[in-house]
N, C-alpha and C positions, 0 to 999 in steps of 0.2 A: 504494500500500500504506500502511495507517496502523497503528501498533501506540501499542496503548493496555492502560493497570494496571487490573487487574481485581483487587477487593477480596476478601479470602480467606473471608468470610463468604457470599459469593455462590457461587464454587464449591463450600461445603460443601451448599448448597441443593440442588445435582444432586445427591448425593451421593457428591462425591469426596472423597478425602484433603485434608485441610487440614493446610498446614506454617506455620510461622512468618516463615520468607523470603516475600517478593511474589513474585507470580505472574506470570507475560506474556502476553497473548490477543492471537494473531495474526487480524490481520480482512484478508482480501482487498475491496478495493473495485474495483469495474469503472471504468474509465475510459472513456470515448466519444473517441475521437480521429477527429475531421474529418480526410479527404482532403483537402490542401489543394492537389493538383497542379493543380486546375482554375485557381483562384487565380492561380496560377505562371505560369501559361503566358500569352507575349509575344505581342500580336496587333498588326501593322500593318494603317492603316487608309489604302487610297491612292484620292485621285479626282481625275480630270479632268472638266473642262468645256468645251465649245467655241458658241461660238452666229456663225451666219452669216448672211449676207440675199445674193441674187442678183435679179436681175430675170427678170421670170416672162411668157416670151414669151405674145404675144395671139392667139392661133390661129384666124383664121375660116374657111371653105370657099368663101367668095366670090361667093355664091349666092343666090338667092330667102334673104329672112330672115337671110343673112347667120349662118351656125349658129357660137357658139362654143363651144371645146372647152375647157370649164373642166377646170381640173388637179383639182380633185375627184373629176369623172367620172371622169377616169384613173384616180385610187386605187382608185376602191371596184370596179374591175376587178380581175380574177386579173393579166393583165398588167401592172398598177404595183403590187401585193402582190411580185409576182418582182423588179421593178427597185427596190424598196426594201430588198428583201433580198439585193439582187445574187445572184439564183439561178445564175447561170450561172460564178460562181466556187467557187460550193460542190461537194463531192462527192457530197452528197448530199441530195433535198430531200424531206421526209414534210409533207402537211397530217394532224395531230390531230384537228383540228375546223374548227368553219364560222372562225374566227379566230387560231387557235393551227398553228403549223409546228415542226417540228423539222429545223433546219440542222445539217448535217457538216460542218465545213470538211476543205481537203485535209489531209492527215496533214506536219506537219512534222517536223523535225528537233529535237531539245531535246538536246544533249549528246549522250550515245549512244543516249538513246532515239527512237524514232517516238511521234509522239503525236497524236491529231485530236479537235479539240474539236468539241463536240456541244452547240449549242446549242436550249432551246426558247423559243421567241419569239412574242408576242400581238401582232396589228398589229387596230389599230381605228380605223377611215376612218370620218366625218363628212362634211358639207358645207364646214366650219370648219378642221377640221385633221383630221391624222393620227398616231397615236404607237404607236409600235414598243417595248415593255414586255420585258425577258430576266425567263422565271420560271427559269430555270434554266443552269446550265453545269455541262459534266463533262468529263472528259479521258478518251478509248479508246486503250487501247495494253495493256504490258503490265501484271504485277500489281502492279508496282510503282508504276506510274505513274498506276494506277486508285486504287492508294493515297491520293494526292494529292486527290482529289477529298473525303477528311476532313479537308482541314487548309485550304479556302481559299471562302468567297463571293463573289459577285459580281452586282452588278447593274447592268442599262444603261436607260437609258431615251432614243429620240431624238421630240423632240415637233416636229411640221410642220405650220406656218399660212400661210397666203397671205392677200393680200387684190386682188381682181381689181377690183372698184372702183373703185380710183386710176387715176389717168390715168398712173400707168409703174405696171403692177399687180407684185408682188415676192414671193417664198416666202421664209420666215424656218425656220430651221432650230437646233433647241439639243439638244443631244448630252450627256448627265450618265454617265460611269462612273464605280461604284467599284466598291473591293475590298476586302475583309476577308482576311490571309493572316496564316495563324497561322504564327510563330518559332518552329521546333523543334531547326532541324540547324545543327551547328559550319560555320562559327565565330559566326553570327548570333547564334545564341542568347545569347553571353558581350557583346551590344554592344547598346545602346540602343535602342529601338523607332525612333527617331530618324533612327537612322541608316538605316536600311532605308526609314525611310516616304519621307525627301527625295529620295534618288536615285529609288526607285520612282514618287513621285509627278513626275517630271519628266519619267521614259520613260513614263508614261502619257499625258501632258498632249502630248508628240511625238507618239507612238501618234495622237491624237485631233485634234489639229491637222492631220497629214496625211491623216489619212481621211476626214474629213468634207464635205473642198473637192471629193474626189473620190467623194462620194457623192451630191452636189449635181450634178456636171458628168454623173454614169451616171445622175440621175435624169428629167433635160433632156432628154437623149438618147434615152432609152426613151421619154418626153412627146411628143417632137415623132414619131418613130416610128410611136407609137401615133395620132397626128394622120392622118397619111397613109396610112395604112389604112385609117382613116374615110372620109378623103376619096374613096379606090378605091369606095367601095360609095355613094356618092351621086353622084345625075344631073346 
């Protein structure tokens, strides 16, 4: 609001009474006031890394030509899309398209609630490597919990190269998550970004450490599987 002296010679112009006292002209002026809560709001940023190497058994049939069974071939099979995605732990498994799935895990426990996360996932197999891409995560349960799903992102990416050429031929394996989790609820909110991101980033970096040894040992397993099957249908 601004108030400003208006000269009494002026308001005789409209044709009002003019006194000898000053006069006072009330101006209302608009204000534009920014929402600043977007501003405001505290977002942790957490990531883990993990990068492995194993050695990458050399699988032949034993045979005229001596056939071998590169781990590529394996990939770009439906049967190593499943064992990289460890299908058979999931609850539930949808393909999208020729390269895109959408995983359920089982429903856990979170406090009092059930919750089962729903991930959808791009895997794209090469001669060279393989990488497993998350375009998405969401949480099913109740509404509250579905709630959650505005206040956190996430992404994963695991990239998988081999090289069969060496004489001990090896798969290398590197695993990237993070998270974006917006601060909203007491008592978080009253305490420094800080403090949430270092414990966070440590149970993630656990989280990933121990998964990935054992995503490597389910990936072997299902390889060498898939070998012997082969082997069943040649002479």
């Amino acid at each position: 609001m601004r108030v400003t002296r208006c000269d009494s010679s002026a308001i005789a112009s409209f044709g009002f009474q003019t006194f000898s006292a000053p006069r006072w002209k009330i101006e209302v002026i608009k204000v534009k006031i920014e929402n600043s809560s977007e501003s405001n709001i505290k977002r942790a940023s957490l990531s883990a890394r993990k990068k492995e190497r194993v050695k990458l058994p050399n699988y032949e049939n034993g045979g005229r030509g001596k056939k071998i069974y590169n781990i590529s071939e394996f990939l770009s099979q439906q049967s190593g899309v499943e064992a990289i995605l460890n299908t058979r732990a999931l609850q539930s498994f949808q393909s999208l398209d020729s390269n895109t799935y959408r995983c359920t895990l089982p429903r856990i426990q979170l406090l009092n609630f059930e919750v089962a996360p729903v991930l959808d996932l791009r895997v794209i197999t090469t001669t060279e490597d393989c990488t497993v891409e998350m375009l998405s995560c969401k949480f099913e349960g109740s509404e509250m919990v579905e709630r959650q799903n505005n206040h956190f992102s996430a992404f994963m990416r695991n990239h998988i190269t081999w090289d069969t050429n060496d004489s001990e031929p090896f798969l290398d394996v590197d695993v990237k998550l993070n998270l974006a989790l917006e601060i909203y609820t007491m008592p978080f909110k009253l305490m420094p970004v800080s403090a949430v991101e270092r414990p966070g980033n440590l149970m993630m970096q656990a989280l990933v450490d121990r998964l990935v040894p054992l995503l490597l040992q389910q990936l072997l397993q299902y390889y060498e599987k898939w070998v012997r099957e082969q082997c069943e249908y040649l002479p």
